[in-house]
N, C-alpha and C positions, 0 to 999 in steps of 0.2 A: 421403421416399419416393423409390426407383431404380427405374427400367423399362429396361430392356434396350431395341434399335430397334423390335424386332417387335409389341412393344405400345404404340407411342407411340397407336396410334388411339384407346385404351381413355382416353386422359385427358383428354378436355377438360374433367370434374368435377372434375379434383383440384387441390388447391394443394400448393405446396413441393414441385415436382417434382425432382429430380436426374436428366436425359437422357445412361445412358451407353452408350457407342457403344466400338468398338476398332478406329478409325481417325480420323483428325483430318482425311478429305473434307469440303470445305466443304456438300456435301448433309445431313449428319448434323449440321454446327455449324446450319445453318437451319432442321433442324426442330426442333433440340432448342429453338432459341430459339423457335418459333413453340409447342411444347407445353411444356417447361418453364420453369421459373426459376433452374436452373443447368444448363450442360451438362458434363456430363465426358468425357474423350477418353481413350482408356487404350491404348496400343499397346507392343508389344513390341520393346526395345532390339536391333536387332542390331551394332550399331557405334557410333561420333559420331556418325559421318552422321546416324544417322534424331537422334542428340538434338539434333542442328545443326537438322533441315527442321522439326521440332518448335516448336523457339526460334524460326524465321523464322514459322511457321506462329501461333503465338500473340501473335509482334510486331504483325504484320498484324491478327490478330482485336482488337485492345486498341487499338491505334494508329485503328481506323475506330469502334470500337463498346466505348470503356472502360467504359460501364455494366452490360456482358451481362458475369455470371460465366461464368469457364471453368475448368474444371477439365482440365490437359494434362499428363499424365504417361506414361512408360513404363517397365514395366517389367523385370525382371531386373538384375542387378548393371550392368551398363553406364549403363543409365538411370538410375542414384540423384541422377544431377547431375539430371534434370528435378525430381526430387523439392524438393531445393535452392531452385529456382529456381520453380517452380511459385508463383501467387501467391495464389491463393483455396482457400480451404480443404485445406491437402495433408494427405494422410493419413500419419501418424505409427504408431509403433513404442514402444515404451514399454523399459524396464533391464528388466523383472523379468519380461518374455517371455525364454522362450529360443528359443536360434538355429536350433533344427529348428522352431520355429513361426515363425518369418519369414523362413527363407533361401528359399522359394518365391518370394516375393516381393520376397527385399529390400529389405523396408522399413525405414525411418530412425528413427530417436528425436529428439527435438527437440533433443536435444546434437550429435547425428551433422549436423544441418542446420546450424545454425550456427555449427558448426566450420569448416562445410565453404563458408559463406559467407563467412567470415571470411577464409579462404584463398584467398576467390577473388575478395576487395578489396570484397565487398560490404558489410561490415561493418566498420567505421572505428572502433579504439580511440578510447576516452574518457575524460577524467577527469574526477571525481566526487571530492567536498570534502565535510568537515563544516568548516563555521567558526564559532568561539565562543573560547571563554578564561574558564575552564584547563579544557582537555580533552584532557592527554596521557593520561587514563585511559579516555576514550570505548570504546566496544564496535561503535562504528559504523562503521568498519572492517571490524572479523569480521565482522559482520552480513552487508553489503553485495559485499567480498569472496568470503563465500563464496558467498551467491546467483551473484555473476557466474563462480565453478568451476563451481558445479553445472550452471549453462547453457552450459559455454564460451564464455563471453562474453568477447573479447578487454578490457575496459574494467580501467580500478583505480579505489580511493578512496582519499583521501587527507585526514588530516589540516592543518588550516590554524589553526592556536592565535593568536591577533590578540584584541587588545583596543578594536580601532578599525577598522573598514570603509573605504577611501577609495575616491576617485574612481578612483586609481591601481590599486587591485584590481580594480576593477569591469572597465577597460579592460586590464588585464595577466594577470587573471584570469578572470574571470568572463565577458568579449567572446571570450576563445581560440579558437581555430577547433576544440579538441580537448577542449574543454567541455561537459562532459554535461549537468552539475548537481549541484546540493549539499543539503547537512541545514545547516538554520542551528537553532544552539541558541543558551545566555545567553552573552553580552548583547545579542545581535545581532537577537531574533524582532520585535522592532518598528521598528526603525532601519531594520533590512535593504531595508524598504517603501520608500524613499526611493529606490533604485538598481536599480528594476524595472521592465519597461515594461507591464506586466500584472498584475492581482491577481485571483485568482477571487473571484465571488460569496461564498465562507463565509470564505474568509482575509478578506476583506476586513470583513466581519461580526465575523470574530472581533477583526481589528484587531493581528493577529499572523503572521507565516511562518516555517514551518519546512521549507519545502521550495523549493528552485528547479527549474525544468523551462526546458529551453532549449527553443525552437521557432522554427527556422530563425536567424534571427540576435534574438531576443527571449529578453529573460528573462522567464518568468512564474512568480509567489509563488502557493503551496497552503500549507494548512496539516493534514496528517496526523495531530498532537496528538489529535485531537479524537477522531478515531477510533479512535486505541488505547485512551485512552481509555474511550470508551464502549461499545467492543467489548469488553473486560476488565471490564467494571463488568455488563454485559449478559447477558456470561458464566456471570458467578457468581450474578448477580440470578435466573436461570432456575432454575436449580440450588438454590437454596433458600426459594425462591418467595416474590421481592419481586420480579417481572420487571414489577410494576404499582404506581410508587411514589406516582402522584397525590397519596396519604392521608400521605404518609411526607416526610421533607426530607434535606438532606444541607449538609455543612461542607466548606465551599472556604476553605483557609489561604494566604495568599502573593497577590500583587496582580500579577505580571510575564507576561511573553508565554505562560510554562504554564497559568497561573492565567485566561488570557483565553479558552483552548481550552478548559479545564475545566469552564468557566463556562458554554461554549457546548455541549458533550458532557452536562452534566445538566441542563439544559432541554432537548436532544434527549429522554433519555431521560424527563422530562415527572416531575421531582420537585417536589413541592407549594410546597415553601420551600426555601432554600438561605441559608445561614447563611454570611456571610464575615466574615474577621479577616484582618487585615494592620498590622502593628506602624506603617506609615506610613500615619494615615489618607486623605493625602490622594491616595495612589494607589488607596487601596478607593475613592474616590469613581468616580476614573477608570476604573477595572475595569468600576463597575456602569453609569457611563453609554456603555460600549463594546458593552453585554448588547445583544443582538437586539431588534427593536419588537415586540409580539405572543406574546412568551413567556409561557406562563399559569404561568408560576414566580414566587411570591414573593420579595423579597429582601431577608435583612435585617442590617445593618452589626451587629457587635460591635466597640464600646468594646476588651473583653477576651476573650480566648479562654476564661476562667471562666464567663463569661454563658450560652456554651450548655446548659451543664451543667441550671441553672435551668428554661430556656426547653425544652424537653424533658422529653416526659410521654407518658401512655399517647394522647393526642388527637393529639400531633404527637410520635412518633416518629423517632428517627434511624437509621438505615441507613447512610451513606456519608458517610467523611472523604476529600478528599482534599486532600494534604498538597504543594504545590509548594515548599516551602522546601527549602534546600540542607542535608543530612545534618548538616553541622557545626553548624547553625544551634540544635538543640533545641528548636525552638517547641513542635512536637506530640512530647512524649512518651509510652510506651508506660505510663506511671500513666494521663496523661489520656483515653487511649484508653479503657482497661479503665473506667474511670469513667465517662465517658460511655454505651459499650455497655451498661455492666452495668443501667439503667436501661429496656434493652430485656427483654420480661422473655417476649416467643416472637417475636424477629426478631435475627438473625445478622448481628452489623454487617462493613459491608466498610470496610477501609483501603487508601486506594489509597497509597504512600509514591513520591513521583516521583524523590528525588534519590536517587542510586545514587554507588557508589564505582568501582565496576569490577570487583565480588564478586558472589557471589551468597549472603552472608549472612543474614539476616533478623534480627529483632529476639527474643530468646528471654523477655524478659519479660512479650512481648505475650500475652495471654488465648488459650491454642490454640483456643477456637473461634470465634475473629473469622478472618474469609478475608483474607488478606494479598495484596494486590497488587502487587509490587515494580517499581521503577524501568525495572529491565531489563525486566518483563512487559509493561509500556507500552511500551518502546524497542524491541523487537522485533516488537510488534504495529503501529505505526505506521511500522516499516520498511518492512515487508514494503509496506504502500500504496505507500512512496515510491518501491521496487522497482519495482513494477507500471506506476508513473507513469511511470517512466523507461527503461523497457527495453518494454512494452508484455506482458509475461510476468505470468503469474500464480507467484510463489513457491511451493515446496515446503516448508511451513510447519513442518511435523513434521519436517525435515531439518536449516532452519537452525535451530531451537529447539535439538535433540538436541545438534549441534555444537555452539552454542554453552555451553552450561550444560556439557556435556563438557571444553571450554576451562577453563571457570572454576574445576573442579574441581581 
């Protein structure tokens, strides 16, 4: 809620007030702070000058009283630098206004600000890493890249192909003073935990990272997986109405750092049973006792990936494969699939396939009405998080999605 000065008296009932005034008088900064809970200041640019008294005028306010928002801007074309610099909630300008509905005001778009911070040394390039091996064919690049064009984000990312993490990267890479943060993929999502000085709560649960975040001179491990993951599986579960799988189970193949996110993405989404295979058993041991305490998921080891077949009926139903093995591998084939599903006999099994080539392929033998989740569908949904973690921006999802599947065509 906005009140102009002449009605401040009407609010001592109200909450979430915005006090705005069009002069930055310290009389208007103390009542807005005695009647609202943000104040905004909005005067008209006629020079530097007033954007200069402005800047000193909001130094002061922040420097005795950092907890009071303010809102200080002015404007016409002159002021757009207050815009820039403004630091609590500025208002924004959007691409797909045209310029007879903003040149009044000359407002900014979120691109136009921080270009415009950029150039004005607020904004300090960064690098940004996937590290794993063999990923000369990764998509994490495009990905990440083009998020940071679309925001004019002075940063890059970069490939880092290593079959072995050392101490010597840690401190030549990863300590850099021009280090953003990186995607860790195979083989690296459980090692990597060794050379961090922080772990969140669910990486830590899951016993896997694929995210670094720098913070201030700290590395700290996230792991993202989980939630593309479950956000693509959640997706499609709405849409064909299994978004309630209690009664229902699902098949986790592969025992490695994907397999540990996986594990932990379908007991979020609260399946009854969940069936794992993994050609080494004594990493599926490891898997399961990595599972969260508390989960009301059953779990139960295969011997053989044949066993599900059996174990599945109309009482315990399957709905969801997912499939962490590497493409080349052929554990879960597209016979086994249709064989399995076909056992479902009014529910639409989902395959989620996590290893991806750098295509946007699919498998054409698969049964057209099993919902296909591909590699890349997870690799862009779990970006776009690590986007977010790392620049503090919410991605344009429908943007980089378009581009990139544009790309691959």
């Amino acid at each position: 809620m906005s009140f102009a000065p002449n009605k401040i008296e009407e609010m001592d009932n109200c909450n979430d007030i915005i006090l705005s005034t069009g002069t930055e008088d310290q009389k208007w900064l103390r009542k807005g702070k005695k009647y609202g809970d943000v104040v905004k200041l909005v005067s008209k640019s006629e020079s530097q000058q007033d954007n200069r008294q402005l800047a000193e005028f909001v130094e002061k306010h922040f420097s005795s009283q950092p907890t009071v928002p303010l809102i200080a801007i002015n404007i016409g074309r002159l002021g757009q630098v207050t815009r820039m610099t403004n630091r609590y909630l500025t208002p924004v300008s959007h691409s797909a206004l045209t310029v007879q509905q903003d040149v009044r005001l000359c407002q900014l778009t979120i691109q136009d600000i921080l270009h415009g911070l950029t150039l004005m040394g607020e904004i300090e390039p960064k690098k940004f890493w996937i590290i794993g091996h063999p990923i000369s064919h990764s998509l994490s690049p495009l990905i990440h890249n083009t998020n940071f064009n679309y925001f004019k984000l002075p940063h890059s990312y970069r490939i880092m192909d290593t079959k072995e993490i050392t101490l010597n990267d840690k401190h030549s890479m990863l300590k850099a003073v021009d280090f953003g943060g990186a995607s860790v993929t195979m083989p690296h999502k459980v090692s990597i935990l060794s050379f961090l000085d922080t772990v969140s709560p669910i990486a830590q649960k899951i016993g896997a990272v694929n995210t670094i975040i720098k913070i201030g001179n700290k590395l700290k491990g996230e792991n993202t997986d989980w939630l593309g993951i479950y956000h693509c599986i959640s997706r499609i579960s709405k849409k064909i109405g299994t978004s309630h799988p209690t009664g229902l189970s699902a098949l986790l193949i592969g025992a490695g750092g994907t397999a540990r996110a996986a594990m932990f993405a379908l007991q979020e989404i609260g399946f009854g049973t969940i069936f794992m295979y993994n050609r080494t058993l004594e990493k599926l041991h490891e898997l399961e006792s990595c599972c969260p305490n508390g989960s009301s998921s059953k779990t139960v080891q295969l011997k053989t990936l044949e066993e599900v077949v059996d174990l599945v009926s109309p009482q315990q139903l399957l709905c969801v494969i997912v499939d962490t093995t590497p493409l080349d591998s052929k554990v879960c084939t597209a016979g086994f699939v249709n064989k399995v599903f076909s056992k479902n006999s009014n529910i639409i099994g989902i395959l989620v396939k996590m290893g991806y080539d750098g295509s946007n392929s699919s498998d054409e033998e698969l049964n057209p009405k099993i919902s296909l989740v591909t590699g890349v569908d997870v690799l862009i949904e779990q970006a776009l998080w690590q986007a977010e973690l790392w620049t503090g921006l919410k991605p344009e999802a429908r943007y980089i999605t378009k581009f990139l599947h544009a790309s691959l065509k």
